[in-house]
C-alpha positions in Angstrom: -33.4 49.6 -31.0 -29.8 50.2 -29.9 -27.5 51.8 -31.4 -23.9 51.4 -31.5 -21.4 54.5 -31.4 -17.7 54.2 -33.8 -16.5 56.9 -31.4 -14.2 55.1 -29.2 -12.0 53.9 -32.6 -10.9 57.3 -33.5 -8.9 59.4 -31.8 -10.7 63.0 -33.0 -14.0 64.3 -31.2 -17.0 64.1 -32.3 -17.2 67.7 -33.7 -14.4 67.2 -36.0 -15.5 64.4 -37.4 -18.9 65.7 -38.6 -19.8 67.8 -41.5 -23.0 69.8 -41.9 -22.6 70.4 -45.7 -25.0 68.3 -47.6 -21.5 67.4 -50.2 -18.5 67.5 -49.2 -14.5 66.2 -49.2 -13.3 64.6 -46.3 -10.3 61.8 -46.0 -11.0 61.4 -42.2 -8.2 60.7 -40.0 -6.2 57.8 -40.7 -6.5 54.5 -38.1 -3.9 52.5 -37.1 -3.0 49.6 -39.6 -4.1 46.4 -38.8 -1.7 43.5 -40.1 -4.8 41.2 -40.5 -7.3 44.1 -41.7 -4.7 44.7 -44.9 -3.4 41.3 -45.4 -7.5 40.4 -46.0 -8.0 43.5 -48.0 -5.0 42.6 -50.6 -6.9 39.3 -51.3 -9.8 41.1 -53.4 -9.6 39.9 -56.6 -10.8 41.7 -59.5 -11.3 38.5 -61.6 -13.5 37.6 -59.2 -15.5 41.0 -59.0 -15.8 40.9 -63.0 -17.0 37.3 -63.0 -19.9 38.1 -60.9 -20.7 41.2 -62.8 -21.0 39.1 -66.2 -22.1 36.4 -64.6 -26.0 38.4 -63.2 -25.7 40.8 -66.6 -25.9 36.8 -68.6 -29.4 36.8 -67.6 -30.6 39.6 -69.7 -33.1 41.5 -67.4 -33.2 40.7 -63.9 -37.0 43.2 -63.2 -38.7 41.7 -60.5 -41.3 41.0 -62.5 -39.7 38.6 -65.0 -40.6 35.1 -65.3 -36.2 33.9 -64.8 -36.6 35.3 -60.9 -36.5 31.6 -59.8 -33.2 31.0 -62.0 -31.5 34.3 -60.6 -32.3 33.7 -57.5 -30.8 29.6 -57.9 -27.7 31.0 -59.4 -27.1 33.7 -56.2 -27.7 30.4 -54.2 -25.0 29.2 -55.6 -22.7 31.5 -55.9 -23.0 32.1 -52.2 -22.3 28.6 -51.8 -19.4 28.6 -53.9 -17.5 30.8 -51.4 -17.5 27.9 -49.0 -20.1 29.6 -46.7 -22.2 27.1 -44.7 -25.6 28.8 -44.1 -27.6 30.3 -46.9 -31.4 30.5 -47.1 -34.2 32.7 -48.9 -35.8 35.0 -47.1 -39.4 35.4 -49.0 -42.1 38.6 -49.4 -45.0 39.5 -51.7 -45.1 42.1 -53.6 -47.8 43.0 -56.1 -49.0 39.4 -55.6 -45.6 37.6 -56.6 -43.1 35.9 -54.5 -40.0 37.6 -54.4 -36.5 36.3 -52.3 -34.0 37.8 -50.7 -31.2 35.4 -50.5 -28.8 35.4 -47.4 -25.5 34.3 -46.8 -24.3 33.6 -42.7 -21.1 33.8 -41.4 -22.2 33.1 -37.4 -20.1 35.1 -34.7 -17.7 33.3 -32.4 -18.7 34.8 -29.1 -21.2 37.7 -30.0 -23.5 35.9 -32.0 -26.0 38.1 -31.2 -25.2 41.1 -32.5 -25.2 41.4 -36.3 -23.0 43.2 -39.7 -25.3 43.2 -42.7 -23.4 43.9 -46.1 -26.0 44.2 -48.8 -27.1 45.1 -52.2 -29.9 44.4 -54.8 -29.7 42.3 -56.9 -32.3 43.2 -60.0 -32.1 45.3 -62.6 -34.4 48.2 -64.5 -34.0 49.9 -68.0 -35.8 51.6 -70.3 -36.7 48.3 -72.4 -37.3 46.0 -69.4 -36.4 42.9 -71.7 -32.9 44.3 -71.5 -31.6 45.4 -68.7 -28.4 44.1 -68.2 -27.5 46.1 -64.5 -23.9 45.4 -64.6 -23.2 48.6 -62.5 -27.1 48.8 -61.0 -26.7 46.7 -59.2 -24.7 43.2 -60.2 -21.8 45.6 -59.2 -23.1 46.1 -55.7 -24.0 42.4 -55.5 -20.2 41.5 -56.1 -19.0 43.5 -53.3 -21.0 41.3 -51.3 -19.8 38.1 -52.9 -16.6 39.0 -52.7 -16.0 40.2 -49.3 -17.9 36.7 -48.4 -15.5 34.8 -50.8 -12.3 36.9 -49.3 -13.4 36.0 -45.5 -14.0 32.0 -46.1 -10.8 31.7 -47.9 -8.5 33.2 -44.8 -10.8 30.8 -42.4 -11.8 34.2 -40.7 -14.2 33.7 -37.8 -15.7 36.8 -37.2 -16.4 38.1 -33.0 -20.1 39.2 -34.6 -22.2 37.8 -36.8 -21.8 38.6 -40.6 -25.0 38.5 -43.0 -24.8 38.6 -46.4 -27.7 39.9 -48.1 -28.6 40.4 -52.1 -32.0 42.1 -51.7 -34.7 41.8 -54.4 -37.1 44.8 -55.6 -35.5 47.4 -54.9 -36.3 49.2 -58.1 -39.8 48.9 -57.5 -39.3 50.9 -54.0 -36.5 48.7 -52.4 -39.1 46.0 -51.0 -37.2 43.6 -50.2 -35.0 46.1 -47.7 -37.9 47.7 -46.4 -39.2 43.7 -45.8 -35.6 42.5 -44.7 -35.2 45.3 -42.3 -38.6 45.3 -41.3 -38.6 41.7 -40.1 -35.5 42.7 -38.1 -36.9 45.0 -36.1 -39.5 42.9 -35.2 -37.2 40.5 -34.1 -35.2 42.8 -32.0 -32.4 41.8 -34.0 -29.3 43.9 -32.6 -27.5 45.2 -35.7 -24.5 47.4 -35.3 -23.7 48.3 -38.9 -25.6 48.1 -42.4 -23.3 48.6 -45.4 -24.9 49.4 -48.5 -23.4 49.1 -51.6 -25.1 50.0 -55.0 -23.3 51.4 -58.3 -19.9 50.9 -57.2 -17.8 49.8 -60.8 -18.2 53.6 -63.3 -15.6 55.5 -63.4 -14.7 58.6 -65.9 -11.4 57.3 -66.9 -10.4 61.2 -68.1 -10.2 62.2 -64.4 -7.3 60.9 -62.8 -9.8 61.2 -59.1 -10.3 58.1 -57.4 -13.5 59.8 -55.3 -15.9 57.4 -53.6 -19.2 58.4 -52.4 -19.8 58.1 -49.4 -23.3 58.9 -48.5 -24.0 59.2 -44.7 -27.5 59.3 -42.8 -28.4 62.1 -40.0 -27.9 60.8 -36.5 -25.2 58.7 -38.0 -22.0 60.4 -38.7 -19.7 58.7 -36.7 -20.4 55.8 -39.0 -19.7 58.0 -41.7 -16.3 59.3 -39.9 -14.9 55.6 -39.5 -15.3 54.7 -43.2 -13.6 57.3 -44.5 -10.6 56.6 -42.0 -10.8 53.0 -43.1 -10.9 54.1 -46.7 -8.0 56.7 -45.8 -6.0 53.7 -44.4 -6.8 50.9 -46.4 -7.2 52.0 -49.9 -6.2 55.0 -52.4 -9.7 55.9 -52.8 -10.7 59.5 -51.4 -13.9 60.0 -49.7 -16.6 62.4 -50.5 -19.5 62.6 -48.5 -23.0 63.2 -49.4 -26.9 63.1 -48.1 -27.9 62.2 -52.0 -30.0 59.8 -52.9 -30.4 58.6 -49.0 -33.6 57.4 -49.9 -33.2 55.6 -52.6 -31.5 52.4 -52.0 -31.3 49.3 -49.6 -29.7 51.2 -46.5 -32.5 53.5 -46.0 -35.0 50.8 -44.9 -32.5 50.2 -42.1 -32.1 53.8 -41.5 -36.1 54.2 -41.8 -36.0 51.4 -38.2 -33.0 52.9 -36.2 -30.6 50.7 -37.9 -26.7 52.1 -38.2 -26.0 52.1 -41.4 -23.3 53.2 -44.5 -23.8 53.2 -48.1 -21.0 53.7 -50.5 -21.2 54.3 -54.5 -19.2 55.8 -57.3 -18.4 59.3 -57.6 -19.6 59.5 -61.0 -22.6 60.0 -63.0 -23.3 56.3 -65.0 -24.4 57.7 -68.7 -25.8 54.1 -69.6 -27.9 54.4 -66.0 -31.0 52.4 -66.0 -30.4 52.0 -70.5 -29.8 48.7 -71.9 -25.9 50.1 -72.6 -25.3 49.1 -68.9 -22.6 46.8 -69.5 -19.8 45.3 -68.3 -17.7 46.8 -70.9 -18.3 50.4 -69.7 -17.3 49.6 -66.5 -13.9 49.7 -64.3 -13.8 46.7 -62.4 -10.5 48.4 -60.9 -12.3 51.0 -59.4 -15.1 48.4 -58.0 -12.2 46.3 -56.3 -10.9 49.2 -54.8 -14.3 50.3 -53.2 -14.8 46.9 -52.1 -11.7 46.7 -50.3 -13.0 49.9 -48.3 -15.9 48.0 -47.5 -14.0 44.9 -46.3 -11.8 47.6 -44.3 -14.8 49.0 -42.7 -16.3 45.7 -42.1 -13.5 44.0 -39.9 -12.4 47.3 -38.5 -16.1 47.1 -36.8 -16.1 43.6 -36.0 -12.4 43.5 -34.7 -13.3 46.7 -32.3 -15.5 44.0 -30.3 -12.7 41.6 -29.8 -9.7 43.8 -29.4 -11.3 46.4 -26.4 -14.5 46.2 -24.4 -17.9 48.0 -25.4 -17.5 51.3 -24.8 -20.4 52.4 -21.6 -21.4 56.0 -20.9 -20.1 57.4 -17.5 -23.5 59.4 -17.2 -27.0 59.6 -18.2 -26.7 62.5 -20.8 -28.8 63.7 -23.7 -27.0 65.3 -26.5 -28.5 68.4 -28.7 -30.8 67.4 -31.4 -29.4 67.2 -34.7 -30.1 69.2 -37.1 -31.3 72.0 -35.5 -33.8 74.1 -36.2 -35.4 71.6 -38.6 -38.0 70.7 -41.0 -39.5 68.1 -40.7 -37.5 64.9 -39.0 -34.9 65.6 -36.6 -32.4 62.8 -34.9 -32.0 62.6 -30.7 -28.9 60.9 -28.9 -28.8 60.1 -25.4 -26.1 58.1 -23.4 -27.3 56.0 -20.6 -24.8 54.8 -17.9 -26.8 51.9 -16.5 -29.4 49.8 -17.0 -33.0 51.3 -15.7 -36.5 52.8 -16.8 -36.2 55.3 -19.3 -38.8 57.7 -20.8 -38.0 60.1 -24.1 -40.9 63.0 -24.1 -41.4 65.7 -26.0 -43.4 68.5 -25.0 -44.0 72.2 -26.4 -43.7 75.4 -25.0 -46.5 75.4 -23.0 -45.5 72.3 -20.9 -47.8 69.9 -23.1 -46.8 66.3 -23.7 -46.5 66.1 -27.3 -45.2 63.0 -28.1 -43.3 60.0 -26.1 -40.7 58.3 -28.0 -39.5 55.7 -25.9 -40.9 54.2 -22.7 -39.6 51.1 -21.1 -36.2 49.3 -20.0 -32.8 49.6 -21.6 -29.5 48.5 -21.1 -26.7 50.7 -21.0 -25.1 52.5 -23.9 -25.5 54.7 -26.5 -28.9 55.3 -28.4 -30.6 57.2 -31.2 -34.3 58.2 -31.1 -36.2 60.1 -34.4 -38.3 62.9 -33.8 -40.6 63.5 -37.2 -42.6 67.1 -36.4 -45.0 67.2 -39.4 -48.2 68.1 -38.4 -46.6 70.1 -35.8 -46.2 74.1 -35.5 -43.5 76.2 -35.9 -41.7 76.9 -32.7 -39.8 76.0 -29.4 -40.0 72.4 -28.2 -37.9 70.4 -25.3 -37.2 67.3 -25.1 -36.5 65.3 -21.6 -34.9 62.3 -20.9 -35.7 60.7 -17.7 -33.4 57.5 -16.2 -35.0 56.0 -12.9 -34.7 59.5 -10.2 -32.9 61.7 -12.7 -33.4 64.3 -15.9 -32.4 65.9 -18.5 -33.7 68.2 -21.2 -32.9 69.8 -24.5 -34.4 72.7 -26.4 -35.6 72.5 -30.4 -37.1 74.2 -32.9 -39.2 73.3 -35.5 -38.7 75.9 -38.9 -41.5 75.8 -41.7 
């Protein structure tokens, strides 16, 4: 799958931009302001955000399981609708012998089409007494991020370059199914998308600190995704970005991750007390706080599409492979290799001893910039290389796996 690098839209290099601390506080440099970018941004409406909220915590309970999935799943129907949107459909899956949905929202691309945005969130709901569960912050808060950054883009009459999907996923409390489905279909496809923004427990706020953090939770092999949002959030909003590798793996964006996907995903800062408890309420929320993360998302969302339209794709000047990242590791490590032209390309790894271990890619690519994961378990501690081959030429690396 290829994979798109944010590089070319900030003016620091790439080792700046990184961080190797699993938590950390970093603002990011600020972008340029875009006219259009802010002028879209200022139309979030927290009215709007709140409605949403109350309007998926009316239902009660929203467990996959529950016999009102066909009434949640009309009313996200029509909400999308509402927005003016022309194309939405339901994307279906089993799971545990029921049908369960995924309900998209398209916004087509004028002239890339084929390359793809997906903003997404769940849209059900867990507690501890599963006939209440309310999920006004998990996750009817992440699901109005996505409603309203589609309800802010049809009212301007914005036509985006790629194309935008809109995506409230179902299941994911029971192992984010319908993500792993969604994103596993989209592989399959060959579907060529450049970002996946997550959102997911977006609207708690401690009102005693005067801190407007956002996490901002960033996947290895990925960090110049994670570098651009927080210069849009810099930019865009008053909100101050902390990044962190917790709880990667335990929403809608690591599916994506999981098949070579670019992806985000942003949440609060704060610990939710009323987490997963029939207390999860609109009341104990700050729909302020919500807006404001959703306006980083929207920031994020055109800065990427615009970035298309205003400069040409950025194309590698030579075949290069970069060193594996992180390194030494345990178990799963993260390649990326530039490749200047279009050609034959083979992605090996082999061990000390000159033995073909493992081949991760081989077959034709196009120019650009691509990721490939390297999962050792199984394997032995010690030295491996990595080559990259491109038509006549090649190039190696050196890891090493750590138990």
């Amino acid at each position: 799958m290829r994979a798109c690098s944010f590089l070319g839209l900030l003016a620091l290099p790439l080792a700046i931009q990184t961080t190797t601390a699993q938590v950390g506080s970093s603002a990011g440099p600020p972008l340029l302001k875009d006219s259009l970018i802010t002028s879209l941004v200022a139309r979030v409406s927290e009215p709007s955000v709140s409605w949403t909220i109350n309007g998926l915590q009316s239902f009660g309970s929203r467990f996959c399981e529950n016999s009102n999935l066909t009434a949640i799943v009309g009313w996200l129907e029509e909400k999308f609708y509402s927005t003016g949107v022309a194309t939405v459909y339901v994307d279906s899956f089993y799971y545990s012998g029921l049908l369960e949905r995924n309900v998209v929202a398209v916004i087509p691309g004028d002239s890339l089409p084929q390359k793809e945005i997906v903003i997404g969130a769940h849209y059900d709901s867990y507690s501890t007494n599963l006939a209440a569960a309310p999920g006004a912050d998990d996750n009817a808060s992440g699901v109005s991020a996505v409603m309203e950054i589609l309800r802010v883009l049809e009212s301007a009459g914005y036509r985006p370059t790629v194309t935008l999907k809109f995506i409230a996923f179902a299941a994911e409390e029971v192992g984010l199914k319908g993500s792993f489905d969604y994103a596993g279909k989209a592989k399959e496809r060959g579907d060529d998308i450049v970002l996946m923004h997550n959102f997911d427990m977006i609207s708690y706020r401690n009102r005693i600190s005067p801190n407007w953090n956002m996490s901002l939770i960033w996947y290895t092999g990925y960090e110049d995704v994670a570098a651009l949002d927080s210069a849009a959030m810099t930019t865009y909003t008053r909100l101050h970005p902390v990044r962190s590798t917790s709880q990667r793996t335990r929403s809608d964006s690591y599916p994506f991750y999981f098949n070579d996907f670019n992806v985000i995903y942003s949440a609060a800062a704060d610990l939710n007390p009323y987490y997963h408890t029939p207390k999860d309420l609109l009341d104990s929320m700050d729909v302020s706080y919500a807006a404001e993360i959703i306006r980083a998302g929207l920031a994020l969302v055109l800065t990427v599409d615009r970035s298309y339209s205003q400069s040409p794709p950025l194309v590698p000047v030579t075949a290069r492979v970069y060193q594996n990242y992180p390194n030494p590791f345990n178990p799963e490590t993260v390649i990326r290799y530039d490749l200047p032209a279009p050609g034959h390309v083979t992605l090996t790894v082999y061990d000390a001893l000159g033995r073909e271990v493992e081949r991760l890619f081989d077959g034709t690519r196009d120019a650009g910039t691509y990721r490939a994961r390297w999962n050792a378990a199984g394997r032995a501690s010690g030295v491996y290389f990595c080559h990259l081959r491109l038509d006549g030429s090649s190039q190696s690396i050196k890891m090493m796996v750590v138990r």
